[in-house]
C-alpha positions in Angstrom: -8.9 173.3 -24.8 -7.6 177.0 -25.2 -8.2 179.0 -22.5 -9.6 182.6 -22.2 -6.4 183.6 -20.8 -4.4 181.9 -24.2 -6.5 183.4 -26.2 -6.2 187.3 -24.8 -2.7 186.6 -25.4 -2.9 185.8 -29.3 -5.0 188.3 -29.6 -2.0 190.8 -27.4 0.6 188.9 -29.8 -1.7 190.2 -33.1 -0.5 193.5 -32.7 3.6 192.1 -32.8 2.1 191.2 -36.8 -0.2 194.3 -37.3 -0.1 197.0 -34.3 -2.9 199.5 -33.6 -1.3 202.3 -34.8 -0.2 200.9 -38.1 -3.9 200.6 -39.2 -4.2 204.9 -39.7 -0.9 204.4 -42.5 -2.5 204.0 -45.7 -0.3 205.2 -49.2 -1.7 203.7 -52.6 1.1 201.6 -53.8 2.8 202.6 -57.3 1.7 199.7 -58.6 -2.0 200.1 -58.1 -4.6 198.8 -60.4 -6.7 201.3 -62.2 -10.5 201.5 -60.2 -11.9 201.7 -63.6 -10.2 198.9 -65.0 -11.5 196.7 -61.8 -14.9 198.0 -62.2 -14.8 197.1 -66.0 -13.7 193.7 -65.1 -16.7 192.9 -62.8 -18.5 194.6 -65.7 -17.8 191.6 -68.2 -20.0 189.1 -66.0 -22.8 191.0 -66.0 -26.2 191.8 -67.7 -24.9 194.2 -70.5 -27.7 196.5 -70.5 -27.3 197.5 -67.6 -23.9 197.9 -67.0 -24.2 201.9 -68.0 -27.0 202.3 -65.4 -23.9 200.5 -62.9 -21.6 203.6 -64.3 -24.1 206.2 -64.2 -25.1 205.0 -60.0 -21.6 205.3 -59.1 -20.9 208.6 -60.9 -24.5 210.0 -58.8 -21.4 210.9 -55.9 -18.7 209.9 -54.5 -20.6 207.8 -51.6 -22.1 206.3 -54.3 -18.6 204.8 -55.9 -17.5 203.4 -52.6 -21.2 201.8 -52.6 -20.1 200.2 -55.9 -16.2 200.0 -55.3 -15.9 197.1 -53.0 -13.6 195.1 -54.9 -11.2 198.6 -55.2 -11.0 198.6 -51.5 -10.3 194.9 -51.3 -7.4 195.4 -53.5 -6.4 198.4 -51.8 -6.3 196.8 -48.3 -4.7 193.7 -49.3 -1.1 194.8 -48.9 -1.6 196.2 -45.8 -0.5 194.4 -42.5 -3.3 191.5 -41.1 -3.8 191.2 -37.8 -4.7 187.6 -38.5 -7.9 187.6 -36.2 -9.9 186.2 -39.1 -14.1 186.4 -38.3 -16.7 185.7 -41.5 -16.7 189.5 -42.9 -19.7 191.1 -44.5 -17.3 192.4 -46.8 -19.4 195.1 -47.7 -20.3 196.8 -44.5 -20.8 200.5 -45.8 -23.5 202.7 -43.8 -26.2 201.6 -46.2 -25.7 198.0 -45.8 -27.1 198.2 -42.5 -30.7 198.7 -40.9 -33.9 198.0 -39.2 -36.1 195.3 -40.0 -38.8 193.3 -38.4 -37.4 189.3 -37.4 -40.3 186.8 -38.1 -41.8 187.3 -34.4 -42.1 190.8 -35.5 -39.7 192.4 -33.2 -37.4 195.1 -34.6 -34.4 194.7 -34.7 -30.8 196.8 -36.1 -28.3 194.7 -38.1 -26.3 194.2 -41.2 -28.4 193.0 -44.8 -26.2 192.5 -47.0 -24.0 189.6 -47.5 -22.9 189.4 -51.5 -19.2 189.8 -50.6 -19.3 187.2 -47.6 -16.2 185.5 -47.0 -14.1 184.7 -43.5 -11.0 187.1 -43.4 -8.9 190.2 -41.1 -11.7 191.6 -38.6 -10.0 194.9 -39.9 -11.3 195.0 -43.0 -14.8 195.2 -42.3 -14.2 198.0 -39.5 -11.7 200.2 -42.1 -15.2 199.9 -44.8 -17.5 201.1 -42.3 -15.4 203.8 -41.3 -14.0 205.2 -44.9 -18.1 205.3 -45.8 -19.1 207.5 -42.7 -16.5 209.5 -43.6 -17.4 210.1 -47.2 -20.9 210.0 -46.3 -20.0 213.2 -44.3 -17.9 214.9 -46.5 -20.6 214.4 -49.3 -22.9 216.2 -46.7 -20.5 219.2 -46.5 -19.7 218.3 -43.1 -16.0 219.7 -41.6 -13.0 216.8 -42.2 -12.8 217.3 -38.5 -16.4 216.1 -37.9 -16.4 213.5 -40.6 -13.4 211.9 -38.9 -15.0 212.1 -35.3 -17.5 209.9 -36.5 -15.3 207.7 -38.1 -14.0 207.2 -34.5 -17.2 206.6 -32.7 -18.0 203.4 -35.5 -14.5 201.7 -34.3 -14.8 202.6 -30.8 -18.2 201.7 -30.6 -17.1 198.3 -32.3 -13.9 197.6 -30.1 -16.5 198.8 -26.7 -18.7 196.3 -27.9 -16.5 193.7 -29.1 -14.9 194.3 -25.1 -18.1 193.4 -23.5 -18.9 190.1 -25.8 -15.9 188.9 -24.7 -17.1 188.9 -21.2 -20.2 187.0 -22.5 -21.0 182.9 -22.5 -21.5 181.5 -25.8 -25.0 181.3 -26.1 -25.1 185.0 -24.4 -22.9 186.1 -27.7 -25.0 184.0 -30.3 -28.6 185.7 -28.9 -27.1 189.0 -28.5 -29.5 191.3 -29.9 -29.6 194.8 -31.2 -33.4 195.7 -30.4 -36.1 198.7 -30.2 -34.8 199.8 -26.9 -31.3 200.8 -28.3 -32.4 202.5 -31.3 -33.8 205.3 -28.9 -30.9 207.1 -28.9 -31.3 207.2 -33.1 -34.4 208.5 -33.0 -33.7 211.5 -30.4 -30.7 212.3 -32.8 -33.3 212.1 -36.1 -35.4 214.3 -33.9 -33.0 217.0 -33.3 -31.4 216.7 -36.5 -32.2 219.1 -39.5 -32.7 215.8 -41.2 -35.2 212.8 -40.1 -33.8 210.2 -42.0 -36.9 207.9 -41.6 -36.5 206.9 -37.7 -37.3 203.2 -36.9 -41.0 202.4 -37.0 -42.8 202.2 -33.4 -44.5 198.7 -34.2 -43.4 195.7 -35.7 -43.9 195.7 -39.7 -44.8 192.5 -41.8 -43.7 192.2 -45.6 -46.6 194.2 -46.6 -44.7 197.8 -47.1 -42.6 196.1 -49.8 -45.8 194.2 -51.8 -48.0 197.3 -51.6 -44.9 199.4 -53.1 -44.1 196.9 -55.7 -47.4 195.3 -56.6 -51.0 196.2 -57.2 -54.7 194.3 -57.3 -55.7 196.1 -60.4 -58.6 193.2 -61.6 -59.0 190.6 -59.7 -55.1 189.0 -58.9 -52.5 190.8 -57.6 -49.3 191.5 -59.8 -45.8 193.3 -59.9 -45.8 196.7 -60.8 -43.8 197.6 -64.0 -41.1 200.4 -63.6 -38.5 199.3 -66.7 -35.6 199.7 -66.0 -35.8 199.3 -62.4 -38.9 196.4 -62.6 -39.6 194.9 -65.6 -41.6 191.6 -66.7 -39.9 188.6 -68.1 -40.5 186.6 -71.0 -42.2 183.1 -71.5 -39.1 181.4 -71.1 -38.0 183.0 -68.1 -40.8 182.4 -66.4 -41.0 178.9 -66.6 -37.3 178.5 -65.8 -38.2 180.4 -62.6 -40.7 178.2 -61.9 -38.6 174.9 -62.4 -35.3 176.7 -60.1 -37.7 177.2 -57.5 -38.3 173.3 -57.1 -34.5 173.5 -56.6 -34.5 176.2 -54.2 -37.4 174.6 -52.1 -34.7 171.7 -51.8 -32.3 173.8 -49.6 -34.5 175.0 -47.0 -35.1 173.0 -43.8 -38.1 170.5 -43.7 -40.7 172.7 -41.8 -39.8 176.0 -44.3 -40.5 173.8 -47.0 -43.5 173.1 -45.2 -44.4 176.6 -44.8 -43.4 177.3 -48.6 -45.8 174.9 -49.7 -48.9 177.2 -48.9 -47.9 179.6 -51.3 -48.2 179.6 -55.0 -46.2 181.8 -57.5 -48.3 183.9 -59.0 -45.7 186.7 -61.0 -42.4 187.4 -61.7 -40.3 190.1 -62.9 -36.2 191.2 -63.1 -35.2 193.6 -61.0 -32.5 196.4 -60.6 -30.8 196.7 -56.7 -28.4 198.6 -55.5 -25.6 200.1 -57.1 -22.6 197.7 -56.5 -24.7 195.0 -57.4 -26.6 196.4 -60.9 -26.1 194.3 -63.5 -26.2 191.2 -61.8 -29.2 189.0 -62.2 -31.2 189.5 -59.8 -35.7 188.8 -59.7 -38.7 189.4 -57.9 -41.0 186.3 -57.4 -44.6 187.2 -55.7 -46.3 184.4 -54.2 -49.7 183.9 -52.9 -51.0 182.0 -49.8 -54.1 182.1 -48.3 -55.5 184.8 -50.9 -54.8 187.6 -52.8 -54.6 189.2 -48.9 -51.6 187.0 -48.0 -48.6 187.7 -50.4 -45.1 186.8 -50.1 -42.2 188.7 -51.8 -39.1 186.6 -52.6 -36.0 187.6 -54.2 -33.6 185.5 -56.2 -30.6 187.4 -56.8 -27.0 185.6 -58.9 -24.0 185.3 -56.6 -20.4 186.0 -57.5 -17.3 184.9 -56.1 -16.8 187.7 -53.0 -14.5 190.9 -54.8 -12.3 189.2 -51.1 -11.6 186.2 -52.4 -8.5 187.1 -54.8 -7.1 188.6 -51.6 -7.8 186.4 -48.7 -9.3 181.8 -48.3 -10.7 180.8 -51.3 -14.6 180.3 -49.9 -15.3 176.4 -48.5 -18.6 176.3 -50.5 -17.8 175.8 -54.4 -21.7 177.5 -54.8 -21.8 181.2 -54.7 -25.5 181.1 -53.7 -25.0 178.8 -50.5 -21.6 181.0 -49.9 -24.0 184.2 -49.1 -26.3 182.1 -47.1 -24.1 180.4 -45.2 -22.5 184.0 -44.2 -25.9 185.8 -43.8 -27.2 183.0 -41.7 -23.7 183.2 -39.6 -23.5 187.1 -39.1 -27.2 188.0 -39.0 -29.0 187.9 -35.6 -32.5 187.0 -36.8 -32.6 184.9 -39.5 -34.6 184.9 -42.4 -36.5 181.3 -43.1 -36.2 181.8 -46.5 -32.9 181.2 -46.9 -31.4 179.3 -49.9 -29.6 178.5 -53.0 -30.1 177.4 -56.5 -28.2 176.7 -59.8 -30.0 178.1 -62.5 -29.3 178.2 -66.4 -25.7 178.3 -67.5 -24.6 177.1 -64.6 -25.2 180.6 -62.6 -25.3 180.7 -58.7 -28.1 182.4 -57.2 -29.7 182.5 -53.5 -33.1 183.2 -52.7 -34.3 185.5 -49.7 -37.7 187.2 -48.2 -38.2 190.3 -49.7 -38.1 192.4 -46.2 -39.6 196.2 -45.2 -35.7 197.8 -44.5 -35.9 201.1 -42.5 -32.7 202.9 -42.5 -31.4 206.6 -43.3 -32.9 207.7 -46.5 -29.7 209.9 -47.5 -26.6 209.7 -45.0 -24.8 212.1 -46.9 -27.8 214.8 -45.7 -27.2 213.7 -41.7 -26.8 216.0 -39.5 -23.1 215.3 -37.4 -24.6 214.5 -34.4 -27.0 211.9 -36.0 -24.0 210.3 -38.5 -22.2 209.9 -35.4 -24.9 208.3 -33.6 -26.2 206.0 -36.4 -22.3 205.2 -37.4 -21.9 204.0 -33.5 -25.1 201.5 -33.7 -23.2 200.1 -37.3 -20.4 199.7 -35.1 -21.8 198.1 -32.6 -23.9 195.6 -35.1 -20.4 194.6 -36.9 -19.0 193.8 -33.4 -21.9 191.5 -32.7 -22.0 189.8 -36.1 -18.0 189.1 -36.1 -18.1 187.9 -32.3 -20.2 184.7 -33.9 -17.8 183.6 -36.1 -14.4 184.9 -34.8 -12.6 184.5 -31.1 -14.2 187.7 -29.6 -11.4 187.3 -26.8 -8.5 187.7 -29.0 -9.7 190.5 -30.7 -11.2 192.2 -27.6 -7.5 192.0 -26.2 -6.2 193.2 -29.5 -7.8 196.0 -29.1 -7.3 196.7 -25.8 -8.7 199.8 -23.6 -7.3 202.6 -25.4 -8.8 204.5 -28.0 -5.5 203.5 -30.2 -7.1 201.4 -33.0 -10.3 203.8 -33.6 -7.7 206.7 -33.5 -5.8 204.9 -36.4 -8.6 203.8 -38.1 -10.2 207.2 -38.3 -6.7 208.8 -40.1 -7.4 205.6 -42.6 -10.8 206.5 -43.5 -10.0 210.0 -44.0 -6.9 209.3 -46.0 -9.1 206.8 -47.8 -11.9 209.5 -49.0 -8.9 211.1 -50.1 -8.8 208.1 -52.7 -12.1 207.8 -53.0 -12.5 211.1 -54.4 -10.1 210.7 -57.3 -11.6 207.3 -58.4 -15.0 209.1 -58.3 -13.7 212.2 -60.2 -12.0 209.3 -62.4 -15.0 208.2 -63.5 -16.8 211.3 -63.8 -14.8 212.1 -66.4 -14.4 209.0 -68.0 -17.7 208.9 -68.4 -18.3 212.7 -70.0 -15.3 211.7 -72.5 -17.2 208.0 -73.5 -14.2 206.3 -72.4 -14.9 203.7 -69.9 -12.5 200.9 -70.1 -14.0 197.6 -71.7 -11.7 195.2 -69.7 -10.7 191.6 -71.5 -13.4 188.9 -70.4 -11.9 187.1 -67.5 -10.6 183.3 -67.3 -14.2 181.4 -66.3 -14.1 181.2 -62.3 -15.9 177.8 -61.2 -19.2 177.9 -63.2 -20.0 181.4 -63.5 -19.6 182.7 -67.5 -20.0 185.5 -69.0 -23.1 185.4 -71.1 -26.9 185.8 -72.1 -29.5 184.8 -69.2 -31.9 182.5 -70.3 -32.5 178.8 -71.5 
């Protein structure tokens, strides 16, 4: 059996491979691949109406093209040294992709929520995402360089601080760790003195009634899904029975007491649905289900997975389904699980995972943070990515990797800001692209496992 001592030394010997300091060099290679041609490849797999409303997200900023860019910066941090201290990544972890939310006992609690891109890879990668998106969060805000990059630093410090004391912890101390009301105190004196509040965690637990108030009404006698095309529209006949049959499917994947519990609800409505901005265009639905009454709803969504935009670069994933991919990682990385957890193959072959509908309170608009509450809010993310990565990854290599110094957030601060740099360009890129009606149509790529381009539907 490895010891602790054996394995603060691989993690001492990780630097010989990839040292601190060399994660703040960052040059786009001379052979880089065009953003927009990337983009426009994703763009060939999805739902071709709205492809332009993809573009026209993205183009809203430039915080809002890193939202949508993850498979640029996957490419772009590919050639660059690995530590080798592989953990399951979120592979998405921007600002946004974190928040409060109540677990099903109703406590609150601050973690990650998004797990598309979910694959086991370089620690690093996940740290150098969060960090180049406070930084353009900040800059997007009008903030100095000099403040966006201190916050920058607080994210990786706070993650290497937090990543030091899990490695002090017993297993089962590091698998319960929780990031609960009591620490988000500090966020909420920040929102408080800030010019901005940036919706500050609620004071009591929430149930999944915010969400089904905001997207459904009782007008007559049932309730139903509010209409807001493009965002929220109905489906056909069609769909809606093929819904109905996948479900059976999903139900298959959960454990034997959720499929219990699932059994007391009935679907009663169903509608597509528009999220996000990376992930517009892919297929993605609202189910509303009913249990004891009208009183008692339940809001599930089914939503297609992908391959990760990590996979060309790092392990091909272990699970040949996409769906049971993201579950697998989200059930891995999050800290309170969600019970309604699974996967389905629908028509065409297409990959999809089912999840709860949940109330998310987070910052309404980063880029409007005041620097002292970025810096705080970018701290907790930091310290939420430690926790999630010290389930799947040896938390004692990487603690020593990091070591007590502020080396590696020092480095990875001069990345992110180099990286906005970047991010800037590919944003004006597209701006432009966009006023002269010449996005780049990219050549369908070869069919990867089962997922095809095409129409949804039977």
């Amino acid at each position: 059996m490895t010891t602790p001592a054996d394995r603060a030394e691989r993690g001492r010997a990780a630097r010989k491979d990839a040292s601190r300091s060399s994660h703040g060099l960052w040059i786009p290679g001379a052979d880089r691949i065009d953003p927009l041609a990337v983009l426009a490849r994703q763009a060939t797999h999805r739902v071709p109406d709205l492809v332009p409303l993809r573009y026209e997200r993205m183009a809203a900023s430039p915080y809002a093209f890193l939202r949508g860019a993850a498979a640029v910066m996957a490419a772009d941090l590919a050639p660059q040294p690995r530590t080798g201290l592989t953990v399951q990544l979120c592979g998405d972890a921007h600002l946004l992709n974190f928040g409060v939310f109540a677990t099903p006992g109703g406590a609150l609690v601050f973690d990650l929520n998004d797990f598309d891109e979910t694959l086991p890879g370089p620690f690093e990668w996940d740290v150098k995402r969060l960090a180049a998106s406070v930084v353009v969060a900040a800059l997007d805000g009008g903030a100095p360089a000099a403040d966006a990059r201190d916050a920058a630093r607080a994210a990786a410090g706070a993650y290497r601080t937090a990543m030091r004391h899990l490695a002090h912890l017993g297993e089962l101390g590091v698998w319960y760790e929780r990031i609960g009301a009591a620490d988000l105190r500090p966020l909420v004196r920040a929102a408080r003195r800030g010019r901005v509040t940036a919706q500050p965690p609620p004071t009591r637990p929430r149930t999944c009634l915010r969400p089904v108030e905001e997207l459904t009404d009782t007008a007559g006698e049932r309730r139903r899904i509010i209409h807001d095309p493009p965002l929220l529209e109905p489906v056909g006949r069609l769909d809606t029975a093929m819904l109905r049959r996948i479900f059976i499917g999903y139900r298959s994947t959960l454990p034997e007491e959720q499929r219990v519990l699932l059994d007391r609800f009935r679907l009663v409505d169903v509608a597509r649905k528009v999220t996000g901005v990376g992930s517009v265009g892919t297929r993605c639905f609202v189910v509303l289900l009913e249990g004891r009454d009208a009183g008692d709803p339940l809001l599930l969504q089914i939503k297609e997975a992908e391959r990760s935009v990590l996979e060309p670069h790092v392990q091909q994933s272990v699970y040949p389904h996409q769906g049971r991919r993201v579950v697998a990682g989200q059930r891995l990385l999050q800290a309170a699980g969600d019970v309604f957890l699974g996967w389905v193959t629908g028509p065409e072959g297409r990959h999809f995972y089912w999840r709860r509908l949940r109330d998310m309170r987070g910052p309404a608009v980063v880029e409007a943070m005041a620097p002292d509450l970025l810096r705080t809010y970018a701290e907790l993310c930091g310290r939420a990515l430690a926790r999630a990565h010290a389930r799947s990854g040896d938390r004692i290599a990487i603690a020593h990797y990091l070591g007590g110094s502020d080396t590696f957030e020092r480095a990875v601060a001069d990345f992110a800001l180099r990286y906005a740099d970047r991010n800037a360009a590919d944003h004006a890129a597209l701006v432009a692209a966009l006023a002269a009606d010449r996005i780049p149509v990219a050549a369908p790529a070869p069919a990867a496992g089962v997922v095809r381009a095409g129409s949804y539907g039977p």
